[in-house]
Biopython code that builds the backbone (N, CA, C, O; Angstrom):
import numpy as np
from Bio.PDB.StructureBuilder import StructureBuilder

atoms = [
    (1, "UNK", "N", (-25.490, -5.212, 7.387)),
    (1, "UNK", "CA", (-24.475, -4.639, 6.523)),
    (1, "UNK", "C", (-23.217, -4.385, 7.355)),
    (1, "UNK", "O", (-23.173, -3.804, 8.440)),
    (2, "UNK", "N", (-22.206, -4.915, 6.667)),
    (2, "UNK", "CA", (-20.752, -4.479, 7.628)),
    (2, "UNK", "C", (-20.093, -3.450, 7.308)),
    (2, "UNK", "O", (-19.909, -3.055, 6.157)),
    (3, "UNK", "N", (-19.662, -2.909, 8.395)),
    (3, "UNK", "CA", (-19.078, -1.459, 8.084)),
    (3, "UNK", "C", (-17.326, -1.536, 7.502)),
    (3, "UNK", "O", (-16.561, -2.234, 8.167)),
    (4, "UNK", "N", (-16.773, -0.788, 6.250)),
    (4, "UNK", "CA", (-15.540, -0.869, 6.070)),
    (4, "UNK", "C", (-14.941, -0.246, 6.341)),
    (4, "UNK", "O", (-15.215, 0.930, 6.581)),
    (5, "UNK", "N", (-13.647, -0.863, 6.436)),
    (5, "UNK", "CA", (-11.889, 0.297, 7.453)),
    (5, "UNK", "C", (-11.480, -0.257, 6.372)),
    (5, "UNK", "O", (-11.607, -1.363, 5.847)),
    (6, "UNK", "N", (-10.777, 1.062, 6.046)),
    (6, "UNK", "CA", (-9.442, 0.982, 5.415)),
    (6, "UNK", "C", (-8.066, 1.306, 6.382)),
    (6, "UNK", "O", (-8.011, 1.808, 7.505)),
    (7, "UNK", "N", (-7.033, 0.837, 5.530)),
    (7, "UNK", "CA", (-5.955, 0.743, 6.837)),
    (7, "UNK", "C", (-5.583, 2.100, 6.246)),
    (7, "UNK", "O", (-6.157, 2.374, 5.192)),
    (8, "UNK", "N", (-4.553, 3.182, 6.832)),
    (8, "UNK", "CA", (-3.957, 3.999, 6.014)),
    (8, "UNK", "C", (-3.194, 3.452, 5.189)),
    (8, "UNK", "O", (-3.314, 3.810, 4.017)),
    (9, "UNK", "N", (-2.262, 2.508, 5.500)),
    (9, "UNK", "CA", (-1.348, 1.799, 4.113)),
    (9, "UNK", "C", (-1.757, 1.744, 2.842)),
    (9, "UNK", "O", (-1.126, 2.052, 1.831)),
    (10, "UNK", "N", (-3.668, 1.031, 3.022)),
    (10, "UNK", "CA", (-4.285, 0.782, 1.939)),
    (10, "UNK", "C", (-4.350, 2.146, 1.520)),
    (10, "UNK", "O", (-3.517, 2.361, 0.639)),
    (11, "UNK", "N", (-5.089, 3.232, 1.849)),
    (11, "UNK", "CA", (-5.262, 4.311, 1.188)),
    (11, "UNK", "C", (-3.653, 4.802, 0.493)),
    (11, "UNK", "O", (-3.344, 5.195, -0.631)),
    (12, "UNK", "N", (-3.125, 4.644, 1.323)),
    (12, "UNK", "CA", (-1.382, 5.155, 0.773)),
    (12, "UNK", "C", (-1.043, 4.544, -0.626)),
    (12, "UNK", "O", (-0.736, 5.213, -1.613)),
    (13, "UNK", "N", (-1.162, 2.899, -0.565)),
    (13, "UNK", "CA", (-1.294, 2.215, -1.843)),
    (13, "UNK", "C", (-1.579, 2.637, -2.911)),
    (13, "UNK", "O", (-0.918, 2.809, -3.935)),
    (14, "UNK", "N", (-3.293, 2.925, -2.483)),
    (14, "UNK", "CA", (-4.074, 3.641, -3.951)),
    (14, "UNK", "C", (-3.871, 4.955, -4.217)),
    (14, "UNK", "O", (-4.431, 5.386, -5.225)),
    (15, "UNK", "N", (-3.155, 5.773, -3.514)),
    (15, "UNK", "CA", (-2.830, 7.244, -3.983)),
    (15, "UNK", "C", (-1.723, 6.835, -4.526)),
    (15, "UNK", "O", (-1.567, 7.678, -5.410)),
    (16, "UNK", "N", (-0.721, 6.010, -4.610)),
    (16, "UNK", "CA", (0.220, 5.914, -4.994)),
    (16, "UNK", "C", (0.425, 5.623, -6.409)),
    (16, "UNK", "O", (1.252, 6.003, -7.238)),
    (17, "UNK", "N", (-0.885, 4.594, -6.442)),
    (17, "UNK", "CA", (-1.703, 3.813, -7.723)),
    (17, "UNK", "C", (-2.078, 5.557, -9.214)),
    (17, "UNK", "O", (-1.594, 5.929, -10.283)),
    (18, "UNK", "N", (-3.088, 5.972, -8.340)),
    (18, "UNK", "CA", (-3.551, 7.049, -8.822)),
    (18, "UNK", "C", (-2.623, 7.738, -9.252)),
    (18, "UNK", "O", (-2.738, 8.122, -10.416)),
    (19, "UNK", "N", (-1.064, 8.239, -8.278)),
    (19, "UNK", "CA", (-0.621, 9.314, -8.613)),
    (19, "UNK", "C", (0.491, 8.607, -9.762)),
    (19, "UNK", "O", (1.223, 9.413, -10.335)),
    (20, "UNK", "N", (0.643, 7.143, -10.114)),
    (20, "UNK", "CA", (1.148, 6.632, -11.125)),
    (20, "UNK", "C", (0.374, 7.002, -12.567)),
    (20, "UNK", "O", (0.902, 7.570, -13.523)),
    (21, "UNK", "N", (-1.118, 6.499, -12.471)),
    (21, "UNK", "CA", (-1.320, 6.557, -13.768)),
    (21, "UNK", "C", (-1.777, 7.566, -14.316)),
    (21, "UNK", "O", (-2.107, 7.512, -15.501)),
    (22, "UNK", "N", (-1.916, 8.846, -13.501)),
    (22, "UNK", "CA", (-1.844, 10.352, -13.679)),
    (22, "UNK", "C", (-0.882, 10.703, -14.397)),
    (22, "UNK", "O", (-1.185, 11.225, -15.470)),
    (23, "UNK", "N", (0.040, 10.602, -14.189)),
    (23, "UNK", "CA", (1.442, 11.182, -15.281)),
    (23, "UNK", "C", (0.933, 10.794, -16.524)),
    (23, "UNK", "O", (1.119, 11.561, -17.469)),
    (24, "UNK", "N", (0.476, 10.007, -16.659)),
    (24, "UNK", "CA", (-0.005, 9.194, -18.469)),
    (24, "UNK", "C", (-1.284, 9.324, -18.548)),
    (24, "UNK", "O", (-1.556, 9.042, -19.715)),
    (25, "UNK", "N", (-2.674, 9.707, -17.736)),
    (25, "UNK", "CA", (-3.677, 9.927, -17.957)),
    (25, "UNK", "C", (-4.489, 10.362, -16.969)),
    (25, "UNK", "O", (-5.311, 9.520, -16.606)),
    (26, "UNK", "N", (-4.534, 11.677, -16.274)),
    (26, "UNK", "CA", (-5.084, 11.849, -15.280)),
    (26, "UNK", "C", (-6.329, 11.618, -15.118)),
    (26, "UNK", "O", (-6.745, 11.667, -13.961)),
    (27, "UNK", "N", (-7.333, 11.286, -16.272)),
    (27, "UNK", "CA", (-8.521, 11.505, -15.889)),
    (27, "UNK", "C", (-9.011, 9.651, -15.721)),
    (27, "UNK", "O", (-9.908, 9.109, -15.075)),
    (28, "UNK", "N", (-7.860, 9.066, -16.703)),
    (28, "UNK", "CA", (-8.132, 7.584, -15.901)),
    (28, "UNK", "C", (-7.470, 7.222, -14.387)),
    (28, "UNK", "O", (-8.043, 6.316, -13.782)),
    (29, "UNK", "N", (-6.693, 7.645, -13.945)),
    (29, "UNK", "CA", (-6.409, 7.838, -12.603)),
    (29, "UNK", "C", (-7.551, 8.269, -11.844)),
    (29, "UNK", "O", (-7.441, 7.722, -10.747)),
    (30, "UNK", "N", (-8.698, 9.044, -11.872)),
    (30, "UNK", "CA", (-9.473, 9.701, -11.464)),
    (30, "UNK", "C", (-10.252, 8.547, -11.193)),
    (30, "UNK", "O", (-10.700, 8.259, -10.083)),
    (31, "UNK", "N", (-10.427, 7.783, -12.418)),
    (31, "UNK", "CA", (-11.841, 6.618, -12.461)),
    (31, "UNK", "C", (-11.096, 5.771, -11.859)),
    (31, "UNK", "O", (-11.625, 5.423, -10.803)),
    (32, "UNK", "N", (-9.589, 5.018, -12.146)),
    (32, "UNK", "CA", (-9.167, 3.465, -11.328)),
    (32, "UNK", "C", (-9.900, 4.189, -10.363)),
    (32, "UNK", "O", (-11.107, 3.958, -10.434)),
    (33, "UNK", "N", (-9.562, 5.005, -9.466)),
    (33, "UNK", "CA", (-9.158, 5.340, -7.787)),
    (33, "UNK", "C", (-10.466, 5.220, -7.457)),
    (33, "UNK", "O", (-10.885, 4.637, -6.457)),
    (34, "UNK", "N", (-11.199, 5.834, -8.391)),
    (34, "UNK", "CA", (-12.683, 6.198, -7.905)),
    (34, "UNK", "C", (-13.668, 4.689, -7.894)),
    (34, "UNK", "O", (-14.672, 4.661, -7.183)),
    (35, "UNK", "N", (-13.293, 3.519, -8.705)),
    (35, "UNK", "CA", (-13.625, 2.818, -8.872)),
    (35, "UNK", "C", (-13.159, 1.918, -7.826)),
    (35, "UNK", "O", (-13.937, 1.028, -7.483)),
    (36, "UNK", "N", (-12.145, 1.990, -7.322)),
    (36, "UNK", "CA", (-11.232, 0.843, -6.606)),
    (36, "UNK", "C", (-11.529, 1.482, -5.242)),
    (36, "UNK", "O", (-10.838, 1.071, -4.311)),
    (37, "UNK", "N", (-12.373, 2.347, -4.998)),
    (37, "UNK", "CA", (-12.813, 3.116, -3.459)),
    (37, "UNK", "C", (-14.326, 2.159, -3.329)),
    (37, "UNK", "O", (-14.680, 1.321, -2.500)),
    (38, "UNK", "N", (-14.975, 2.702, -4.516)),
    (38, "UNK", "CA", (-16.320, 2.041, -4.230)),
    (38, "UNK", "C", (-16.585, 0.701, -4.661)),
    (38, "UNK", "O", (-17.760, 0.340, -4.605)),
    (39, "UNK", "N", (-15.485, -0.336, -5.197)),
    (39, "UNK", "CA", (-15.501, -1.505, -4.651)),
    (39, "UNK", "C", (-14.976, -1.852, -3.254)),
    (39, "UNK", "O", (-15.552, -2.625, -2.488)),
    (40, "UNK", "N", (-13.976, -1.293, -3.025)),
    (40, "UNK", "CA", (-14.026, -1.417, -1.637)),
    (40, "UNK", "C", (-14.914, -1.287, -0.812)),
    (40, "UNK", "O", (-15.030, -2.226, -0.025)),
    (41, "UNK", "N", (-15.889, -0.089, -0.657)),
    (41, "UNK", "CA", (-16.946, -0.126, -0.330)),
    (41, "UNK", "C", (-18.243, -0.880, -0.422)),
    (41, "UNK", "O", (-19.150, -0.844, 0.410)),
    (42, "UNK", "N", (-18.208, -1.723, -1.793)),
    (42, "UNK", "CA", (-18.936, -2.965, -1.781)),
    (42, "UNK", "C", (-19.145, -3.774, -0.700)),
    (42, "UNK", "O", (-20.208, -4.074, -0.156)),
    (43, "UNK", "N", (-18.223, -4.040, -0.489)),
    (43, "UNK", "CA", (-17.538, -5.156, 0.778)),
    (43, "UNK", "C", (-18.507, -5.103, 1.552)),
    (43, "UNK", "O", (-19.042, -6.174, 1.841)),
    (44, "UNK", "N", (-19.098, -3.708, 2.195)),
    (44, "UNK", "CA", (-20.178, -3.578, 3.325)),
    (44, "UNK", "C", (-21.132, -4.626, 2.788)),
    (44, "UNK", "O", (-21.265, -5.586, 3.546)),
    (45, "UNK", "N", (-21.759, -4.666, 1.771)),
    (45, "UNK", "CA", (-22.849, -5.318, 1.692)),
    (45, "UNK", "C", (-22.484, -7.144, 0.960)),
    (45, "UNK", "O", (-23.346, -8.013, 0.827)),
    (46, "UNK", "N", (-21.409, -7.249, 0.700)),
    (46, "UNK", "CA", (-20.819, -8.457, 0.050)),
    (46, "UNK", "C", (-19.225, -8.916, 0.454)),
    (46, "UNK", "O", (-18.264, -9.066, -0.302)),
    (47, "UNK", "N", (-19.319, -9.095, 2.055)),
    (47, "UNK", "CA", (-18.230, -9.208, 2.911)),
    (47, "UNK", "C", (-17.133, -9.788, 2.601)),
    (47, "UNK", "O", (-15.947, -9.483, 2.717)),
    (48, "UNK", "N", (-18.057, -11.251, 1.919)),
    (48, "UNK", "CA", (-17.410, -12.413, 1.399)),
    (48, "UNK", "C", (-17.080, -12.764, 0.039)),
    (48, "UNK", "O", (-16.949, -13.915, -0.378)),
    (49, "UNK", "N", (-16.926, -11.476, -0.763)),
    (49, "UNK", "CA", (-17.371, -11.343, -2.284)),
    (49, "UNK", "C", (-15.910, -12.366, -2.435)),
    (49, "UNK", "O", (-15.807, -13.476, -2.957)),
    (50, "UNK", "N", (-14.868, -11.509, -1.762)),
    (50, "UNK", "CA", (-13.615, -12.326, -2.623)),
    (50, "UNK", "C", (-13.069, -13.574, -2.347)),
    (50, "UNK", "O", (-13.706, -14.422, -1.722)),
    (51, "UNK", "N", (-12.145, -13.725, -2.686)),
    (51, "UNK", "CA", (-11.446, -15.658, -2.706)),
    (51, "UNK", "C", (-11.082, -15.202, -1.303)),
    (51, "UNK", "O", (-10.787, -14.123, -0.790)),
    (52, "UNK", "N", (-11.259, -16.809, -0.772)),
    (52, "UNK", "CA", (-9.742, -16.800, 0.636)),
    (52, "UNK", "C", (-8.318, -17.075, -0.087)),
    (52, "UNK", "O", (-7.939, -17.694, -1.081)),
    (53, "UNK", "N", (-7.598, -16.113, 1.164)),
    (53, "UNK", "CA", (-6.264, -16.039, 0.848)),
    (53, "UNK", "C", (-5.747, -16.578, 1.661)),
    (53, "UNK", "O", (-6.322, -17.459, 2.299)),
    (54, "UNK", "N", (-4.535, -16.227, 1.884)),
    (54, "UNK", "CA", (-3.363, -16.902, 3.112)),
    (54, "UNK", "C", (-3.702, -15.747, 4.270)),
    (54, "UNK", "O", (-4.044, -14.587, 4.039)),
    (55, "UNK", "N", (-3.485, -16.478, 5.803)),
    (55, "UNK", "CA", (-3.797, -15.694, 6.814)),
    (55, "UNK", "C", (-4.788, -15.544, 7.276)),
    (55, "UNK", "O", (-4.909, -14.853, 8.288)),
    (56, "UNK", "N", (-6.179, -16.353, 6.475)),
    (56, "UNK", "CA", (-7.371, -15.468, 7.020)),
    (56, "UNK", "C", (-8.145, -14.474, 6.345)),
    (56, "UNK", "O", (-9.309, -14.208, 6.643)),
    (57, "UNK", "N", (-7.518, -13.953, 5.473)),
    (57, "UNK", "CA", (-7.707, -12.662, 5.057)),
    (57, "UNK", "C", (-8.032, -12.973, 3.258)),
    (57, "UNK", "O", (-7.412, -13.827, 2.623)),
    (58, "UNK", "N", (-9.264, -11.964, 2.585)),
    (58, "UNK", "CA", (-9.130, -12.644, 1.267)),
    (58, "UNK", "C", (-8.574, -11.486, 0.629)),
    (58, "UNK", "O", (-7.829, -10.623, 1.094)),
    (59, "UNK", "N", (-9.256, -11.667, -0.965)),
    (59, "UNK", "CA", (-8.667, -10.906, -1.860)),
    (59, "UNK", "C", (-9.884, -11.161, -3.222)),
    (59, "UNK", "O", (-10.389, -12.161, -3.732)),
    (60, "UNK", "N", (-10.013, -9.502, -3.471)),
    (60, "UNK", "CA", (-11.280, -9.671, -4.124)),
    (60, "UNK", "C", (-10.490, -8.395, -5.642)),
    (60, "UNK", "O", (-10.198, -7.199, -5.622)),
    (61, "UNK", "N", (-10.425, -9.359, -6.628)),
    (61, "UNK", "CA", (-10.201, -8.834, -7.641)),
    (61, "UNK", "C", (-10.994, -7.649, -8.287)),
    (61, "UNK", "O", (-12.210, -7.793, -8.418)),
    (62, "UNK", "N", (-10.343, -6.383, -8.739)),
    (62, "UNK", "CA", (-10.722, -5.421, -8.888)),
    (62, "UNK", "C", (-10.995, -4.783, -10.079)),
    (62, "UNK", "O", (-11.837, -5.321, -10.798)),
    (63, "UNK", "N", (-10.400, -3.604, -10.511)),
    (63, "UNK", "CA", (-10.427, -3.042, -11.326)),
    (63, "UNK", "C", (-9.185, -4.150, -12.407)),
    (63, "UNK", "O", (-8.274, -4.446, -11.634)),
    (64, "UNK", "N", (-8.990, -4.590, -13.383)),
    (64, "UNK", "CA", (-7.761, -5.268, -13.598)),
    (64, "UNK", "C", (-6.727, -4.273, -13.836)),
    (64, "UNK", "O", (-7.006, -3.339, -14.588)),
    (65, "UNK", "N", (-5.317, -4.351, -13.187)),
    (65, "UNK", "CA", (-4.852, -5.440, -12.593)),
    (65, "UNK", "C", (-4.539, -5.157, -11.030)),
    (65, "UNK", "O", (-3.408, -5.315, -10.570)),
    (66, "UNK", "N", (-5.582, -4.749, -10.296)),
    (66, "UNK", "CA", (-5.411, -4.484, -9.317)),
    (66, "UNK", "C", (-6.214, -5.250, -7.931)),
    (66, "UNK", "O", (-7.442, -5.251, -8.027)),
    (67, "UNK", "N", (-5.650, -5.876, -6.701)),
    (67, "UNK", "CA", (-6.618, -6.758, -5.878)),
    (67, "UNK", "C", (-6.183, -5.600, -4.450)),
    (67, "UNK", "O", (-5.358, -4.781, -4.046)),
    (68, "UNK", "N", (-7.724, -6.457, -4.071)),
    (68, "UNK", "CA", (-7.688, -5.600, -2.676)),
    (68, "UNK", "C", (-7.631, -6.929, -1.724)),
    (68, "UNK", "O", (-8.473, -7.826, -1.754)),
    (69, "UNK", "N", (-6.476, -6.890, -0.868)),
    (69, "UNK", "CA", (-6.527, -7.676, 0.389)),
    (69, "UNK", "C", (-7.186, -7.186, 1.648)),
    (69, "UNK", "O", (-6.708, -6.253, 2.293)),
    (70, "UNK", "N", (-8.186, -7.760, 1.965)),
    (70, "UNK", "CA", (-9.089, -7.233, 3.235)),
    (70, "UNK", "C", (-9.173, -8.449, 4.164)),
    (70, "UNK", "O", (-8.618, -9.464, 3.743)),
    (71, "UNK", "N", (-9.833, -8.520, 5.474)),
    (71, "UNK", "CA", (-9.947, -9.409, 6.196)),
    (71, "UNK", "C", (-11.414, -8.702, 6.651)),
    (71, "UNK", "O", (-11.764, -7.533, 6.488)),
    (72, "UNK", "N", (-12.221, -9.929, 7.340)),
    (72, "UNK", "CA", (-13.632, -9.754, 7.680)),
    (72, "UNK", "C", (-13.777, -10.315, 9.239)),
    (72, "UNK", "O", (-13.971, -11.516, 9.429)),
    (73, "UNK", "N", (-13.670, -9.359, 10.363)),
    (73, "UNK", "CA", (-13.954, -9.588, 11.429)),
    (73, "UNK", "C", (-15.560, -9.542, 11.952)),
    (73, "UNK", "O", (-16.137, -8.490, 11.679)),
    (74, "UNK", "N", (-16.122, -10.272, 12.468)),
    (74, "UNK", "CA", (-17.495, -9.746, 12.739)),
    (74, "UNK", "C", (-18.442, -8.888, 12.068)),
    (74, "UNK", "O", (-19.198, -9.704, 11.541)),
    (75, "UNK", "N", (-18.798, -7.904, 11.813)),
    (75, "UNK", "CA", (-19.252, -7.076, 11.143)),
    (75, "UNK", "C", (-18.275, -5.794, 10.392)),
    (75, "UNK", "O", (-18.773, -4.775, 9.914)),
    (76, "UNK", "N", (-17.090, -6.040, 10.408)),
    (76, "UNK", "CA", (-16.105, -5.157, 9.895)),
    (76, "UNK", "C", (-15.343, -6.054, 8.934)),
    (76, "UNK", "O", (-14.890, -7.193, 8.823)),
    (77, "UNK", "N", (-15.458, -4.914, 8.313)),
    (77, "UNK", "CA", (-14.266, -5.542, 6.796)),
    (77, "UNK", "C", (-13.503, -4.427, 6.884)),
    (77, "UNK", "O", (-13.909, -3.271, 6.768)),
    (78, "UNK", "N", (-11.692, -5.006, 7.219)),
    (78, "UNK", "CA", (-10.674, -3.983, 7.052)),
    (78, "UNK", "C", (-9.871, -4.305, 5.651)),
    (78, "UNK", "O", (-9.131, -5.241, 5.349)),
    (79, "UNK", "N", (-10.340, -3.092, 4.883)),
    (79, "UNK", "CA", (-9.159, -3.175, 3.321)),
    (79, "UNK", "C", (-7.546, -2.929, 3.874)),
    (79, "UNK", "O", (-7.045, -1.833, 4.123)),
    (80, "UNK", "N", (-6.913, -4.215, 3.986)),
    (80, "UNK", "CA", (-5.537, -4.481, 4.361)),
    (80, "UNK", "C", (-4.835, -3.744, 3.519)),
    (80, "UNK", "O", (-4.203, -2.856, 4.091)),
    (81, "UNK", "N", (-4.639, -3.804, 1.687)),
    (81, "UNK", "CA", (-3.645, -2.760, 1.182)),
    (81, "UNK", "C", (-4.612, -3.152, -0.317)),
    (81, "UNK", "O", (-5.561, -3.884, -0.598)),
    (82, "UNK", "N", (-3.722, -2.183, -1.020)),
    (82, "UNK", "CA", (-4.303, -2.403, -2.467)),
    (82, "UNK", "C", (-2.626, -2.416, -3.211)),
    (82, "UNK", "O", (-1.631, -1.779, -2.868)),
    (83, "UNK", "N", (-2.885, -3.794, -4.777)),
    (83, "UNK", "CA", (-1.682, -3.879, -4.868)),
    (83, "UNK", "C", (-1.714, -4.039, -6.404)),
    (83, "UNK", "O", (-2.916, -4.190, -6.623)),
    (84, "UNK", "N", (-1.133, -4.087, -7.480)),
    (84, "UNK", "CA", (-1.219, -4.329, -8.720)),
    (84, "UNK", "C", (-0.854, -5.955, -9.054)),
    (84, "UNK", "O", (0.229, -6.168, -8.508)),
    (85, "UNK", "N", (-1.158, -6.740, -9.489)),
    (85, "UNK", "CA", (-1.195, -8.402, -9.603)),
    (85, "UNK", "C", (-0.113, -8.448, -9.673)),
    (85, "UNK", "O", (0.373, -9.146, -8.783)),
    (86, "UNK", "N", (0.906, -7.827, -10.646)),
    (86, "UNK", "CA", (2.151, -8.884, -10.888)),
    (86, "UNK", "C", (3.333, -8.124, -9.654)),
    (86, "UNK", "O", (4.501, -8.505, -9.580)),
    (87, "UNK", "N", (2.821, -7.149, -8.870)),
    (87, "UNK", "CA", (3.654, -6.847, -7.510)),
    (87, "UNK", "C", (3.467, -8.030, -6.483)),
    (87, "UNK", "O", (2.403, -8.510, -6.089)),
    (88, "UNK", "N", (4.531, -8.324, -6.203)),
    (88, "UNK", "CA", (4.494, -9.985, -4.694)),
    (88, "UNK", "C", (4.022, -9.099, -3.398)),
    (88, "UNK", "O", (4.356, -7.937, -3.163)),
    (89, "UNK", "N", (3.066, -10.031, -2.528)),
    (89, "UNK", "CA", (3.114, -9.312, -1.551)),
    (89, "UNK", "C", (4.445, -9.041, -0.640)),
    (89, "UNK", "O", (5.481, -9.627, -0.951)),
    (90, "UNK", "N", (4.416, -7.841, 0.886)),
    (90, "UNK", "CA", (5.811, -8.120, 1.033)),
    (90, "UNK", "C", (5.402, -9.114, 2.399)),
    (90, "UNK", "O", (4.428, -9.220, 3.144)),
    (91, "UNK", "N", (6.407, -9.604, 2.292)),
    (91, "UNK", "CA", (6.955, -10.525, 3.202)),
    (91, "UNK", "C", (7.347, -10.203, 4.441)),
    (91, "UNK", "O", (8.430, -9.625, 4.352)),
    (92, "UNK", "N", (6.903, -10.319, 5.845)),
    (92, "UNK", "CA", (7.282, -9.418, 7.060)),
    (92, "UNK", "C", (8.646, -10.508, 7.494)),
    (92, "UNK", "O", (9.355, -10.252, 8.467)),
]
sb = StructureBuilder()
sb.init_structure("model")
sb.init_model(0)
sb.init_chain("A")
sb.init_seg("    ")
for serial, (resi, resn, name, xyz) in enumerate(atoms, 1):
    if name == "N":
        sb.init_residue(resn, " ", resi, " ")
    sb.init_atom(name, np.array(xyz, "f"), 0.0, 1.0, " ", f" {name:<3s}", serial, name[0])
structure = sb.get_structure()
Protein backbone atom coordinates (compact mmCIF):
# COMPACT_ATOMS: atom_id res chain seq x y z
CA UNK A 1 0.00 0.00 0.00
CA UNK A 2 1.44 3.51 -0.84
CA UNK A 3 1.47 6.11 1.48
CA UNK A 4 -0.24 9.70 0.41
CA UNK A 5 1.26 13.48 0.57
CA UNK A 6 -0.60 16.08 -0.06
CA UNK A 7 1.20 19.22 -1.12
CA UNK A 8 -0.03 22.24 1.03
CA UNK A 9 -1.18 23.99 -2.27
CA UNK A 10 -3.41 20.95 -2.71
CA UNK A 11 -4.94 21.28 0.69
CA UNK A 12 -5.10 25.22 0.09
CA UNK A 13 -7.07 24.37 -3.21
CA UNK A 14 -9.69 22.33 -1.45
CA UNK A 15 -10.30 24.74 1.44
CA UNK A 16 -10.70 27.17 -1.01
CA UNK A 17 -13.16 24.73 -2.90
CA UNK A 18 -15.05 24.15 0.44
CA UNK A 19 -14.99 27.67 1.60
CA UNK A 20 -16.73 28.48 -2.00
CA UNK A 21 -19.55 26.23 -1.83
CA UNK A 22 -20.26 27.04 1.85
CA UNK A 23 -21.64 30.46 1.17
CA UNK A 24 -24.51 28.52 -0.88
CA UNK A 25 -24.54 25.31 1.12
CA UNK A 26 -22.45 24.57 3.94
CA UNK A 27 -23.33 21.25 4.63
CA UNK A 28 -22.54 20.26 0.90
CA UNK A 29 -19.19 21.86 1.28
CA UNK A 30 -18.77 19.59 4.26
CA UNK A 31 -19.39 16.34 1.99
CA UNK A 32 -17.39 17.72 -1.54
CA UNK A 33 -14.30 18.26 0.96
CA UNK A 34 -14.95 15.26 2.88
CA UNK A 35 -15.33 13.24 -0.12
CA UNK A 36 -12.49 14.73 -2.23
CA UNK A 37 -10.03 13.93 1.07
CA UNK A 38 -10.94 10.30 1.08
CA UNK A 39 -10.57 9.85 -2.54
CA UNK A 40 -7.49 11.17 -2.29
CA UNK A 41 -6.78 8.84 0.15
CA UNK A 42 -7.84 6.03 -2.12
CA UNK A 43 -4.77 6.51 -4.03
CA UNK A 44 -2.88 4.50 -1.15
CA UNK A 45 -4.41 1.44 -2.22
CA UNK A 46 -5.18 2.31 -6.13
CA UNK A 47 -1.98 4.39 -7.05
CA UNK A 48 -2.74 4.10 -10.60
CA UNK A 49 -6.54 4.62 -10.43
CA UNK A 50 -6.28 7.82 -12.65
CA UNK A 51 -5.49 8.70 -16.45
CA UNK A 52 -1.83 9.80 -17.33
CA UNK A 53 -1.40 13.32 -17.73
CA UNK A 54 1.28 15.67 -18.99
CA UNK A 55 4.60 15.56 -16.92
CA UNK A 56 4.39 12.28 -15.49
CA UNK A 57 1.89 13.00 -13.23
CA UNK A 58 -1.96 11.79 -13.58
CA UNK A 59 -5.30 12.92 -12.82
CA UNK A 60 -8.02 10.97 -11.32
CA UNK A 61 -11.50 12.38 -11.68
CA UNK A 62 -13.44 13.11 -8.65
CA UNK A 63 -16.25 14.29 -7.09
CA UNK A 64 -17.75 16.09 -10.52
CA UNK A 65 -16.43 18.73 -11.42
CA UNK A 66 -13.48 18.43 -9.64
CA UNK A 67 -9.81 16.41 -10.57
CA UNK A 68 -7.03 15.70 -8.45
CA UNK A 69 -3.51 15.98 -10.07
CA UNK A 70 -1.09 13.64 -8.19
CA UNK A 71 2.13 11.99 -9.26
CA UNK A 72 3.26 8.36 -8.03
CA UNK A 73 6.85 8.00 -6.95
CA UNK A 74 7.79 4.59 -5.63
CA UNK A 75 5.53 3.91 -2.95
CA UNK A 76 4.27 7.56 -2.51
CA UNK A 77 1.51 9.25 -4.15
CA UNK A 78 1.83 13.15 -3.85
CA UNK A 79 -1.80 14.97 -4.43
CA UNK A 80 -0.16 17.88 -6.60
CA UNK A 81 -3.39 20.35 -6.34
CA UNK A 82 -7.09 19.97 -6.59
CA UNK A 83 -8.87 22.00 -9.34
CA UNK A 84 -12.49 22.40 -10.75
CA UNK A 85 -12.55 21.04 -14.69
CA UNK A 86 -13.36 24.05 -16.52
CA UNK A 87 -10.31 26.06 -14.41
CA UNK A 88 -6.86 25.67 -16.95
CA UNK A 89 -4.07 24.51 -15.19
CA UNK A 90 -1.50 27.37 -14.42
CA UNK A 91 1.20 27.55 -16.53
CA UNK A 92 4.78 28.11 -14.78
Amino acid sequence: MAEVVWLNEALTQLDRIASYIAVFDPFAAQRVAIRLLNLGESLATFPNGGQPASGGTRELVTVRPYILRYEVVGDTVTILSVRHAARLWDVP
